[in-house]
mmCIF file of the N, C-alpha and C atoms, coordinates in Angstrom:
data_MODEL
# 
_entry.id   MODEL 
# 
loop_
_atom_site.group_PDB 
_atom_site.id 
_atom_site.type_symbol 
_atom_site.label_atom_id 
_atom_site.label_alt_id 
_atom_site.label_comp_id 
_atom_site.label_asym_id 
_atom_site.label_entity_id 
_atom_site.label_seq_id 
_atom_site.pdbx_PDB_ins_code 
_atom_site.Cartn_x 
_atom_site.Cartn_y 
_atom_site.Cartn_z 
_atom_site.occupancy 
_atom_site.B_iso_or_equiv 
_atom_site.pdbx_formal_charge 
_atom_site.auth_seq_id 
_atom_site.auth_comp_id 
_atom_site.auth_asym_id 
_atom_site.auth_atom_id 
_atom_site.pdbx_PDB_model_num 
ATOM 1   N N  . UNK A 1 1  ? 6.688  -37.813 -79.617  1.00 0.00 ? 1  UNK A N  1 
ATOM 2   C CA . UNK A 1 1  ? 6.886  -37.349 -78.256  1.00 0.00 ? 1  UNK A CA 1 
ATOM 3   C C  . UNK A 1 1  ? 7.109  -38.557 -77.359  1.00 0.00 ? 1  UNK A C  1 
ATOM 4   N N  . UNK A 1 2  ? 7.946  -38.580 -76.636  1.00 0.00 ? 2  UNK A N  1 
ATOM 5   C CA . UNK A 1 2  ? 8.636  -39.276 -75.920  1.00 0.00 ? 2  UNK A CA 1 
ATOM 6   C C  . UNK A 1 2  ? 7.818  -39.170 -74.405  1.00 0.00 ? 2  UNK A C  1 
ATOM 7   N N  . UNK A 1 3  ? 7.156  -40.254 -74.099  1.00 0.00 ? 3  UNK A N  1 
ATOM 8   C CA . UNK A 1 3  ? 6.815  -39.927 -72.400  1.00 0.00 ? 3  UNK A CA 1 
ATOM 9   C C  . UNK A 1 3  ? 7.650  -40.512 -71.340  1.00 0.00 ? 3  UNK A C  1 
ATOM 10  N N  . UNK A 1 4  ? 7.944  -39.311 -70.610  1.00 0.00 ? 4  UNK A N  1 
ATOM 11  C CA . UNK A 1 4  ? 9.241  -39.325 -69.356  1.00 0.00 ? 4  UNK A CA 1 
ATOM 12  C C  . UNK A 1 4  ? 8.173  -40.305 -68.360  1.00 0.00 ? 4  UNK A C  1 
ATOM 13  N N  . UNK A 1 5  ? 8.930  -41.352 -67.713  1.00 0.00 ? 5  UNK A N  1 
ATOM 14  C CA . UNK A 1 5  ? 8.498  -42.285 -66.334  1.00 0.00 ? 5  UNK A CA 1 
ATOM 15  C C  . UNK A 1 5  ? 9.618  -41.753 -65.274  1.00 0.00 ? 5  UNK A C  1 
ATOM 16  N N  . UNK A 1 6  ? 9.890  -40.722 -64.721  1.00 0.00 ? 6  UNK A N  1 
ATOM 17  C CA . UNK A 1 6  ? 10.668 -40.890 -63.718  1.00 0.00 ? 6  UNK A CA 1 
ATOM 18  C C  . UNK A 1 6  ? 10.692 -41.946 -62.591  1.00 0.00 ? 6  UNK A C  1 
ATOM 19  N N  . UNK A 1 7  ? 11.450 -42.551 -61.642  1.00 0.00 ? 7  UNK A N  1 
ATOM 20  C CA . UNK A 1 7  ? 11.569 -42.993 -60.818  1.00 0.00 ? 7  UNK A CA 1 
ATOM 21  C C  . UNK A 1 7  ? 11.934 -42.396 -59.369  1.00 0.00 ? 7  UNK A C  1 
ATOM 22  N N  . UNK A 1 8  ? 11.710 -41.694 -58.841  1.00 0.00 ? 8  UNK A N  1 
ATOM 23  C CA . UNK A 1 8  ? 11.618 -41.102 -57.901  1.00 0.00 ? 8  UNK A CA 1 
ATOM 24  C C  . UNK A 1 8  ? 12.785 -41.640 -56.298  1.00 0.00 ? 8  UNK A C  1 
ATOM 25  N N  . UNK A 1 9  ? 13.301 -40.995 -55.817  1.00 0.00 ? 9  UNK A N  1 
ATOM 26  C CA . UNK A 1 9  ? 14.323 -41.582 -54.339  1.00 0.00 ? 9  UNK A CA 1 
ATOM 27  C C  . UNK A 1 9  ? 13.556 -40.808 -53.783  1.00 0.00 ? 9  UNK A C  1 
ATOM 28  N N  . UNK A 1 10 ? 13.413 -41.115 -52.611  1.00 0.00 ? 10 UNK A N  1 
ATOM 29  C CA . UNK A 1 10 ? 12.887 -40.692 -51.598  1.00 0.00 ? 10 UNK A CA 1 
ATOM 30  C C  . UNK A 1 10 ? 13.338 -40.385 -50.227  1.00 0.00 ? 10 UNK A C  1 
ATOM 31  N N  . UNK A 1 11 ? 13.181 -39.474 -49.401  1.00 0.00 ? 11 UNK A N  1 
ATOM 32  C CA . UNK A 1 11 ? 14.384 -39.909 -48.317  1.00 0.00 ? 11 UNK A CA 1 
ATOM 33  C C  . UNK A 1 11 ? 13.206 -39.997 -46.910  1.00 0.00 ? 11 UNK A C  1 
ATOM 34  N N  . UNK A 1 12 ? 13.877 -40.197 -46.040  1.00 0.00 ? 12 UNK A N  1 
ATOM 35  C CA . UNK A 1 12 ? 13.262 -40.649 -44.737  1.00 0.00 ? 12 UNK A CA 1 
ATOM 36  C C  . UNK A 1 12 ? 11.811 -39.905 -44.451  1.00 0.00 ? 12 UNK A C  1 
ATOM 37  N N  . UNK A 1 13 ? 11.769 -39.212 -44.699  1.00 0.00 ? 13 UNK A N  1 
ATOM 38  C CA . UNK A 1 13 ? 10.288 -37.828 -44.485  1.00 0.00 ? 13 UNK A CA 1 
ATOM 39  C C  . UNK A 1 13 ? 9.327  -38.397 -45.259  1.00 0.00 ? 13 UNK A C  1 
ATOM 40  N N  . UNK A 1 14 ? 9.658  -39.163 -46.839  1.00 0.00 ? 14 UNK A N  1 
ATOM 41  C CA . UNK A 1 14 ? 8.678  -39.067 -47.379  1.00 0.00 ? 14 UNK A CA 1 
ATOM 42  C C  . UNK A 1 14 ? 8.808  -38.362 -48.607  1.00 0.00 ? 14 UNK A C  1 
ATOM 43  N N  . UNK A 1 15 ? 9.806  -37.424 -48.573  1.00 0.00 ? 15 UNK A N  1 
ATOM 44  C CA . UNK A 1 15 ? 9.845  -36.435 -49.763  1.00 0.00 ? 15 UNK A CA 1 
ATOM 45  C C  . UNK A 1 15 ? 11.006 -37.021 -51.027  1.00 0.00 ? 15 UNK A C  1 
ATOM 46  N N  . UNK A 1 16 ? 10.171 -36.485 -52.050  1.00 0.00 ? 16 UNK A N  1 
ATOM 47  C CA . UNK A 1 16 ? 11.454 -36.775 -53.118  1.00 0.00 ? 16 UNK A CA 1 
ATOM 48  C C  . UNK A 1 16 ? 12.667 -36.083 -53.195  1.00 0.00 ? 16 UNK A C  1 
ATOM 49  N N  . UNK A 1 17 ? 13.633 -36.547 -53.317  1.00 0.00 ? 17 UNK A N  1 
ATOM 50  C CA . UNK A 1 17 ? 14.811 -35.809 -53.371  1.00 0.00 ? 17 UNK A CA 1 
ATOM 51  C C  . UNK A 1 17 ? 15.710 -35.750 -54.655  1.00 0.00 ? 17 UNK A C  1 
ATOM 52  N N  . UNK A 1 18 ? 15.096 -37.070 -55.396  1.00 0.00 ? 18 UNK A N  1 
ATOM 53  C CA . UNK A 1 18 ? 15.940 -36.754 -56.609  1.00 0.00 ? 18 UNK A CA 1 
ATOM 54  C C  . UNK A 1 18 ? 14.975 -37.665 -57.531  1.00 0.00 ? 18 UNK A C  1 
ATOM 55  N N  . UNK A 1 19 ? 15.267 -37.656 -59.060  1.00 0.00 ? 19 UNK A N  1 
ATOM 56  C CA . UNK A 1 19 ? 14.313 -38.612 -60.071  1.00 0.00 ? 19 UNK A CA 1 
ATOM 57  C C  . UNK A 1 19 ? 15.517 -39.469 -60.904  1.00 0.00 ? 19 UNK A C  1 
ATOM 58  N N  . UNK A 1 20 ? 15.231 -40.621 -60.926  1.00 0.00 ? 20 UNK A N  1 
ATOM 59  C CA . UNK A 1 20 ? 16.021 -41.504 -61.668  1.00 0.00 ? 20 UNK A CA 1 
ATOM 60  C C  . UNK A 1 20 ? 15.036 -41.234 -63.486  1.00 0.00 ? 20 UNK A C  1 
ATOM 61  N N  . UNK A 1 21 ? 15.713 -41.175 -64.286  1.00 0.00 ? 21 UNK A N  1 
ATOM 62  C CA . UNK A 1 21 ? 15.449 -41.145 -66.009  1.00 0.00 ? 21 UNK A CA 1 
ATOM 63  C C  . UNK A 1 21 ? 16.123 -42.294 -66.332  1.00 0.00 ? 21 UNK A C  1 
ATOM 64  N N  . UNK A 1 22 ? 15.824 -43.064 -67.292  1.00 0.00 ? 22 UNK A N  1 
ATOM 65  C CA . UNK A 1 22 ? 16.051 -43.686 -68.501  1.00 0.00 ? 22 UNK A CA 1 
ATOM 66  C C  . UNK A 1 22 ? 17.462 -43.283 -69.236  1.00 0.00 ? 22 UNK A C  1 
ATOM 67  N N  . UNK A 1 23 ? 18.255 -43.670 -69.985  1.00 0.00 ? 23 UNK A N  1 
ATOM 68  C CA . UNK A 1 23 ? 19.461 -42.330 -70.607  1.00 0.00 ? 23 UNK A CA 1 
ATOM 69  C C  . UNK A 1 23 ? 18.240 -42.021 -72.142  1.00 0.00 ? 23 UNK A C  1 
ATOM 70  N N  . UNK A 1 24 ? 17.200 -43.266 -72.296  1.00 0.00 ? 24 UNK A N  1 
ATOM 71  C CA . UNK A 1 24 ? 16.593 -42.360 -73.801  1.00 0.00 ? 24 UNK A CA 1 
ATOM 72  C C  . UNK A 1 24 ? 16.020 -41.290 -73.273  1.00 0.00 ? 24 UNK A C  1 
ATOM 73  N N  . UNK A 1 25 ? 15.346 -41.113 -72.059  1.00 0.00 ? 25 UNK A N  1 
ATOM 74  C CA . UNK A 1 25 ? 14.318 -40.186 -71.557  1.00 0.00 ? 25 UNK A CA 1 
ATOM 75  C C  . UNK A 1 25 ? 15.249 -38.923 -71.099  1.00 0.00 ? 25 UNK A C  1 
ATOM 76  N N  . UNK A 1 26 ? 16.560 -38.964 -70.517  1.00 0.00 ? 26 UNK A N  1 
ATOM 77  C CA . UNK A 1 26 ? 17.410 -38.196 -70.219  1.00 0.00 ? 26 UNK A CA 1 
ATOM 78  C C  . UNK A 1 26 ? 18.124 -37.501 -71.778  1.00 0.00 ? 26 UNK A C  1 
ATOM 79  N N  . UNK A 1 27 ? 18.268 -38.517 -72.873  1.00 0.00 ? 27 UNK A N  1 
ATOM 80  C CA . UNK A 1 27 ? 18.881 -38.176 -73.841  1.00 0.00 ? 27 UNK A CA 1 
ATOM 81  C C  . UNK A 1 27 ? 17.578 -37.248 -74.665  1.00 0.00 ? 27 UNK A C  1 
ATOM 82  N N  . UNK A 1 28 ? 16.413 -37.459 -74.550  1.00 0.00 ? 28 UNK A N  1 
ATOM 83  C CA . UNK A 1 28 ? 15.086 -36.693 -75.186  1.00 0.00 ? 28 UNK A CA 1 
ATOM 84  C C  . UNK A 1 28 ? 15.700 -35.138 -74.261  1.00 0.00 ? 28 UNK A C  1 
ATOM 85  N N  . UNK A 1 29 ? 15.377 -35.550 -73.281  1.00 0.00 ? 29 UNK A N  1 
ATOM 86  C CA . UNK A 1 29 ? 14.816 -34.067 -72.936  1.00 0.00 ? 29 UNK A CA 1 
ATOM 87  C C  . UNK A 1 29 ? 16.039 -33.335 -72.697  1.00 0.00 ? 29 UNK A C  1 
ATOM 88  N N  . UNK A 1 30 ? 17.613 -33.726 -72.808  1.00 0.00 ? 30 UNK A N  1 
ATOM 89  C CA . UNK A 1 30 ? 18.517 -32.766 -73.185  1.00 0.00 ? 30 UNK A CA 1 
ATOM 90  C C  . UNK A 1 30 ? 18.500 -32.032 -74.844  1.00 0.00 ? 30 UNK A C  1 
ATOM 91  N N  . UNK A 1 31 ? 18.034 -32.753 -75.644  1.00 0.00 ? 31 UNK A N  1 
ATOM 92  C CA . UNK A 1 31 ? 18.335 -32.421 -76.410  1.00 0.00 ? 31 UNK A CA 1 
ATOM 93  C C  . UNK A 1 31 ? 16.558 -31.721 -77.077  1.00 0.00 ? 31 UNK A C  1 
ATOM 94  N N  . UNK A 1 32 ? 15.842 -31.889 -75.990  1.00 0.00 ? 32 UNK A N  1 
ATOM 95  C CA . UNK A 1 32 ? 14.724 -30.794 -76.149  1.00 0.00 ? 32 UNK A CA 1 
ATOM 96  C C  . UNK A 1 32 ? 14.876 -29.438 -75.614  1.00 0.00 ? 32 UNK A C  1 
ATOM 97  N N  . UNK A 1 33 ? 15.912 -29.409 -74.471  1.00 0.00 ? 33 UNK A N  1 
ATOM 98  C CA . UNK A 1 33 ? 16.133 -27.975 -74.032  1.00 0.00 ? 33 UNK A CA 1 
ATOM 99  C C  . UNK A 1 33 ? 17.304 -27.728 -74.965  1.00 0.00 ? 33 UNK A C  1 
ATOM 100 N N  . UNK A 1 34 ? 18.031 -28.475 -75.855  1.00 0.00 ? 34 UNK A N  1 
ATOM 101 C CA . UNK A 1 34 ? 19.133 -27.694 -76.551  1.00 0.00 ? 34 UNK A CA 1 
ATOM 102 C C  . UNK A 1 34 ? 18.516 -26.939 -78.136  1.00 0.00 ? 34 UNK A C  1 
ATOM 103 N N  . UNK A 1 35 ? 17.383 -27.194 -77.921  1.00 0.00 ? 35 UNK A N  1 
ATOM 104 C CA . UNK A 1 35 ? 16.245 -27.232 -79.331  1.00 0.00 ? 35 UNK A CA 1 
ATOM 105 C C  . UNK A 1 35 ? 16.035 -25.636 -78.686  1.00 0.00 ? 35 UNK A C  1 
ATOM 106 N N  . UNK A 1 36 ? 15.401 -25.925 -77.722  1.00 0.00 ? 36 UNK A N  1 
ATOM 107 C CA . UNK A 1 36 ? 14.664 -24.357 -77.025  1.00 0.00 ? 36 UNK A CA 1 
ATOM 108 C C  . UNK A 1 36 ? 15.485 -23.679 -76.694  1.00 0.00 ? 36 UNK A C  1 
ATOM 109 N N  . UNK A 1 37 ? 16.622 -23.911 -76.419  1.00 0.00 ? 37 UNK A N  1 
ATOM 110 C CA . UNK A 1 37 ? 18.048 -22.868 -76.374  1.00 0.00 ? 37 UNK A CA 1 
ATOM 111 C C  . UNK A 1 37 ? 18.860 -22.313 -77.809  1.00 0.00 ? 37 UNK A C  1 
ATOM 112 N N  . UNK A 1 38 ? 18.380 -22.961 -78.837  1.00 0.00 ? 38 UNK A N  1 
ATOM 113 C CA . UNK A 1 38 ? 18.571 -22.460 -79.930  1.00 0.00 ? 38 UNK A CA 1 
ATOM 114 C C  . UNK A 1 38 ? 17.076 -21.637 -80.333  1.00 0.00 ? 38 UNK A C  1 
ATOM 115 N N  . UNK A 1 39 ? 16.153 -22.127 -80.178  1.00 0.00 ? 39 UNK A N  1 
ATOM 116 C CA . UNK A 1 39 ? 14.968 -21.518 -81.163  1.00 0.00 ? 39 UNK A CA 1 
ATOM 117 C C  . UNK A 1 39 ? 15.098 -19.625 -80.138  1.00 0.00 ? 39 UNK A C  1 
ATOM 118 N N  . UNK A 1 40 ? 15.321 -20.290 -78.681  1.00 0.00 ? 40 UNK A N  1 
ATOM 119 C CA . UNK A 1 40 ? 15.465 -18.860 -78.030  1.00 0.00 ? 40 UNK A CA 1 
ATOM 120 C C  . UNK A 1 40 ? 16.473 -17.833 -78.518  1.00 0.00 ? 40 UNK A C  1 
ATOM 121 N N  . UNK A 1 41 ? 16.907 -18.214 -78.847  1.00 0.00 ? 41 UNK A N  1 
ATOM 122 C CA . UNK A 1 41 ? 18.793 -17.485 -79.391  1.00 0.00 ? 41 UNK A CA 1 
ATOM 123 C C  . UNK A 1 41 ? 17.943 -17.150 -80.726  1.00 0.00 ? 41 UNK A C  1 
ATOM 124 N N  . UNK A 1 42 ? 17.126 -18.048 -81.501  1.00 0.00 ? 42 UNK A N  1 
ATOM 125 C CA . UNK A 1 42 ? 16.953 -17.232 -82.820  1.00 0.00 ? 42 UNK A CA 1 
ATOM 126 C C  . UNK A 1 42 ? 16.149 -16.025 -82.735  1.00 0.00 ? 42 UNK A C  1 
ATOM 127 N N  . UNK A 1 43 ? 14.809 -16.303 -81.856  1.00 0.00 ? 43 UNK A N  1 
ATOM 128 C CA . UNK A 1 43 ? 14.092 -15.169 -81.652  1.00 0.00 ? 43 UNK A CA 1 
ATOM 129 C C  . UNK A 1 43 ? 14.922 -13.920 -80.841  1.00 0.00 ? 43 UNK A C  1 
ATOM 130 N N  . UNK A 1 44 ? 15.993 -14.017 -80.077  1.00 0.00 ? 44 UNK A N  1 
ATOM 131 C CA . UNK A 1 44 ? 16.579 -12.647 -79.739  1.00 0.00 ? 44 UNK A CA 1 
ATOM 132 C C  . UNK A 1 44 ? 17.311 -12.060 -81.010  1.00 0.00 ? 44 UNK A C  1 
ATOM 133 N N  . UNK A 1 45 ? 17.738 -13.005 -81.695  1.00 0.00 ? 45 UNK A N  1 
ATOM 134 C CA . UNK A 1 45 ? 18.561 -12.260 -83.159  1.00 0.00 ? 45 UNK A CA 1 
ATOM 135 C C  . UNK A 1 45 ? 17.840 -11.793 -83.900  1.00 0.00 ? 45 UNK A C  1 
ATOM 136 N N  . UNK A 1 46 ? 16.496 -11.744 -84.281  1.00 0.00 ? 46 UNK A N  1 
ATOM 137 C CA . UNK A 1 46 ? 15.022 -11.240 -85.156  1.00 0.00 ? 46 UNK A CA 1 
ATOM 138 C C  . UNK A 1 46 ? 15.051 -10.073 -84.340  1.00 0.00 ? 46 UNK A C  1 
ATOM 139 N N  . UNK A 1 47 ? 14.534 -10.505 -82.982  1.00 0.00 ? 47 UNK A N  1 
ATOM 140 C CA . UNK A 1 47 ? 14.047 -9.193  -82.531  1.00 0.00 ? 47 UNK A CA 1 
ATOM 141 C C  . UNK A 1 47 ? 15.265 -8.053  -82.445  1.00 0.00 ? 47 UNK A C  1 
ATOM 142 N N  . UNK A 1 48 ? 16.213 -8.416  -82.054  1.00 0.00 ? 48 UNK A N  1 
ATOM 143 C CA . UNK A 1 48 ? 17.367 -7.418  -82.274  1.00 0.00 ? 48 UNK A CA 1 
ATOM 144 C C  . UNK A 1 48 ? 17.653 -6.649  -83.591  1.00 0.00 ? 48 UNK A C  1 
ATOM 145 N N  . UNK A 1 49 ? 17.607 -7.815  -84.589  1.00 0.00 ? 49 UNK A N  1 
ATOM 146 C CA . UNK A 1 49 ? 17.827 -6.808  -86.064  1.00 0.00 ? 49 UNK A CA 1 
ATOM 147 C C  . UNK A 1 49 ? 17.255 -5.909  -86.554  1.00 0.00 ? 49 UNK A C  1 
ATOM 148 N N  . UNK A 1 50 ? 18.354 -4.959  -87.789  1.00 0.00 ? 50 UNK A N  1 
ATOM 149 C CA . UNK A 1 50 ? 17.559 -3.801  -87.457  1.00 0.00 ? 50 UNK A CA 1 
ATOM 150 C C  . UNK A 1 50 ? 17.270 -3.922  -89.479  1.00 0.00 ? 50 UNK A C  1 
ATOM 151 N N  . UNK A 1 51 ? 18.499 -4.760  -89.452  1.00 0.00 ? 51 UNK A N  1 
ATOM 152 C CA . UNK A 1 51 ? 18.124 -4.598  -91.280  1.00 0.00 ? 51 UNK A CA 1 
ATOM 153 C C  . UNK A 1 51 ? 17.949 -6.172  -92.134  1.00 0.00 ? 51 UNK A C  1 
ATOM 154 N N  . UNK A 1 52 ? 17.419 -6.490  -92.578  1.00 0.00 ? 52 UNK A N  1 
ATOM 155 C CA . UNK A 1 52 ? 16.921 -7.506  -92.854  1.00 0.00 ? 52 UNK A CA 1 
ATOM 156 C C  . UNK A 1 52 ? 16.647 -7.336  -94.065  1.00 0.00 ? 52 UNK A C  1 
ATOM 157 N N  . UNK A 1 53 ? 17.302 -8.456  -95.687  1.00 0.00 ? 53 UNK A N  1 
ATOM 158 C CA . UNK A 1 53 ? 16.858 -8.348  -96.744  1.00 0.00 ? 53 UNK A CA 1 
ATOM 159 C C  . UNK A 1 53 ? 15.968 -9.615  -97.293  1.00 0.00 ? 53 UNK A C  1 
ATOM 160 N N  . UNK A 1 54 ? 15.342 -9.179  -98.429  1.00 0.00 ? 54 UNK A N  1 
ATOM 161 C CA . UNK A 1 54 ? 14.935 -10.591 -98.795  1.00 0.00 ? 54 UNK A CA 1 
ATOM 162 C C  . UNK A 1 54 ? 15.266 -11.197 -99.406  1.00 0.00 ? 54 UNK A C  1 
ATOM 163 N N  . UNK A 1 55 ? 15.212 -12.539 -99.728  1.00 0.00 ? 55 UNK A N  1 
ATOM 164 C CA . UNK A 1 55 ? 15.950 -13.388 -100.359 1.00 0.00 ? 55 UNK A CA 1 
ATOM 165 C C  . UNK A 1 55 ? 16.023 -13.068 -101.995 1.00 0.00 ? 55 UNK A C  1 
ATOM 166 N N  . UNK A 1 56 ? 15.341 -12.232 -102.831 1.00 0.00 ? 56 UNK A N  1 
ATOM 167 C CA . UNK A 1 56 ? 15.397 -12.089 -104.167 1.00 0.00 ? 56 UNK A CA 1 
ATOM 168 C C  . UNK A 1 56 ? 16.497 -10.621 -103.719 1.00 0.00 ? 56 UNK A C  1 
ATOM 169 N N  . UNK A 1 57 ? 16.563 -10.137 -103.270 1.00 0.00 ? 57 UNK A N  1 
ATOM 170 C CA . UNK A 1 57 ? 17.248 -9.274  -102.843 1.00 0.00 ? 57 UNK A CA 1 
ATOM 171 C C  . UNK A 1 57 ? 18.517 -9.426  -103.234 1.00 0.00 ? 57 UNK A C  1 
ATOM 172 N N  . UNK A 1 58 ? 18.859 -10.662 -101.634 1.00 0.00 ? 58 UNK A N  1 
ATOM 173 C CA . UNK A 1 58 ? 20.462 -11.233 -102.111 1.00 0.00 ? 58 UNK A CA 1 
ATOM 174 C C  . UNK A 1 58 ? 20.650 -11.810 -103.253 1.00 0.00 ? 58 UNK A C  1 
ATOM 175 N N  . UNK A 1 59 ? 19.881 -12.664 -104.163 1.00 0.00 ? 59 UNK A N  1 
ATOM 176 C CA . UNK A 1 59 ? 20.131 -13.654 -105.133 1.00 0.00 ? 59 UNK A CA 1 
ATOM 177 C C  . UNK A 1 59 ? 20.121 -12.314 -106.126 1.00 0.00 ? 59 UNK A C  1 
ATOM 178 N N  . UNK A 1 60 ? 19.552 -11.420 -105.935 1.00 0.00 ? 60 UNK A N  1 
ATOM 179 C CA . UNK A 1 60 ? 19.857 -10.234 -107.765 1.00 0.00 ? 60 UNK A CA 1 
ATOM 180 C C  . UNK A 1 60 ? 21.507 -9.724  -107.190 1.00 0.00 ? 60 UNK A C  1 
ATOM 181 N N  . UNK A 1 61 ? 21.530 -9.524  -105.801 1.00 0.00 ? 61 UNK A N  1 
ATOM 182 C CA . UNK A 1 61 ? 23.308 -8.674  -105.926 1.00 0.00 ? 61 UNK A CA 1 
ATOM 183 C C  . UNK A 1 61 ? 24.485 -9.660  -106.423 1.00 0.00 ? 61 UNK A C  1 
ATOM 184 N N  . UNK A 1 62 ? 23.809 -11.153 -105.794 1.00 0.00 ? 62 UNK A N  1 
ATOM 185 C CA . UNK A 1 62 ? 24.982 -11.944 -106.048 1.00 0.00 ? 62 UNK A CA 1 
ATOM 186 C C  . UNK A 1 62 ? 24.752 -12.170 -107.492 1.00 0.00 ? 62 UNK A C  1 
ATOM 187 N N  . UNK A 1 63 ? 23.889 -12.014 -108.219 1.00 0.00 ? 63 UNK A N  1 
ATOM 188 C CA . UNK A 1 63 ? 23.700 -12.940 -110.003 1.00 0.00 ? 63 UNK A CA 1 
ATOM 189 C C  . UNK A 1 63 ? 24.859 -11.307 -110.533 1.00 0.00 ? 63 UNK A C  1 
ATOM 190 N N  . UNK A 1 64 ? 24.371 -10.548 -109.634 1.00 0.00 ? 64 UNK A N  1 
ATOM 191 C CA . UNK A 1 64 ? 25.252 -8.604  -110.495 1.00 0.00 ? 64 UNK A CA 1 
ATOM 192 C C  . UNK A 1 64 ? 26.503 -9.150  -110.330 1.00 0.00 ? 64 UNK A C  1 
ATOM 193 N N  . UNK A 1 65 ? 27.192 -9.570  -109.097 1.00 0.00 ? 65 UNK A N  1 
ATOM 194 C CA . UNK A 1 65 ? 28.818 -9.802  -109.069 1.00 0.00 ? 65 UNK A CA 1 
ATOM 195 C C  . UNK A 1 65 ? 29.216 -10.798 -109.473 1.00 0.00 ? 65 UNK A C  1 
ATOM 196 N N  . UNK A 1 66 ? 28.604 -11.518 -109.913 1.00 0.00 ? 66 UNK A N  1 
ATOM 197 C CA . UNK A 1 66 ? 28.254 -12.687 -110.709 1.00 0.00 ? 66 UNK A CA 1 
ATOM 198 C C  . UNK A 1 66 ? 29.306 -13.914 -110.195 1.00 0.00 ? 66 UNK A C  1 
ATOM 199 N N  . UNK A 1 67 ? 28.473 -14.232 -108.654 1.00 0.00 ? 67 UNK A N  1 
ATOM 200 C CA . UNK A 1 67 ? 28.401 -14.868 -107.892 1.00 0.00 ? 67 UNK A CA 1 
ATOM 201 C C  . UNK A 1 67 ? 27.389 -15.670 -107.464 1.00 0.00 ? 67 UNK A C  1 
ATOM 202 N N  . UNK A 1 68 ? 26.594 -16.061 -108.600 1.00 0.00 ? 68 UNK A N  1 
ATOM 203 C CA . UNK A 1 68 ? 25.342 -17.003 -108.821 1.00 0.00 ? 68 UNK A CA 1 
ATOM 204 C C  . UNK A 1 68 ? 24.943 -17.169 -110.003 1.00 0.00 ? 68 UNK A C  1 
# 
């Protein structure tokens, strides 16, 4: 795990307005939300399906057409 240091801009008030990253710290955490944008996409395809086999399942139809 990678720990983010942002750097912070600030504008006249006091308030932050934007965060400066690192490109490793920028390059982590894009490619941690592209992780959670896939694992999300897998869990809607589970929960959506309606038929699901198991793996000795497929491996006996394919050894029958004798395609394994």
């Amino acid at each position: 795990m990678l720990t983010i240091n942002p750097k912070y801009i600030i504008d006249d008030k006091g308030e932050k307005t934007a965060a400066v990253l690192t490109m490793k710290e920028y390059d982590f955490l894009i490619k941690c939300l592209e992780d959670l944008e896939d694992i999300l996409e897998m869990d809607l395809i589970v929960e959506s399906a309606t038929d699901f086999r198991s793996y000795q399942e497929i491996r006996l139809d394919l050894q029958k057409e004798r395609r394994l």
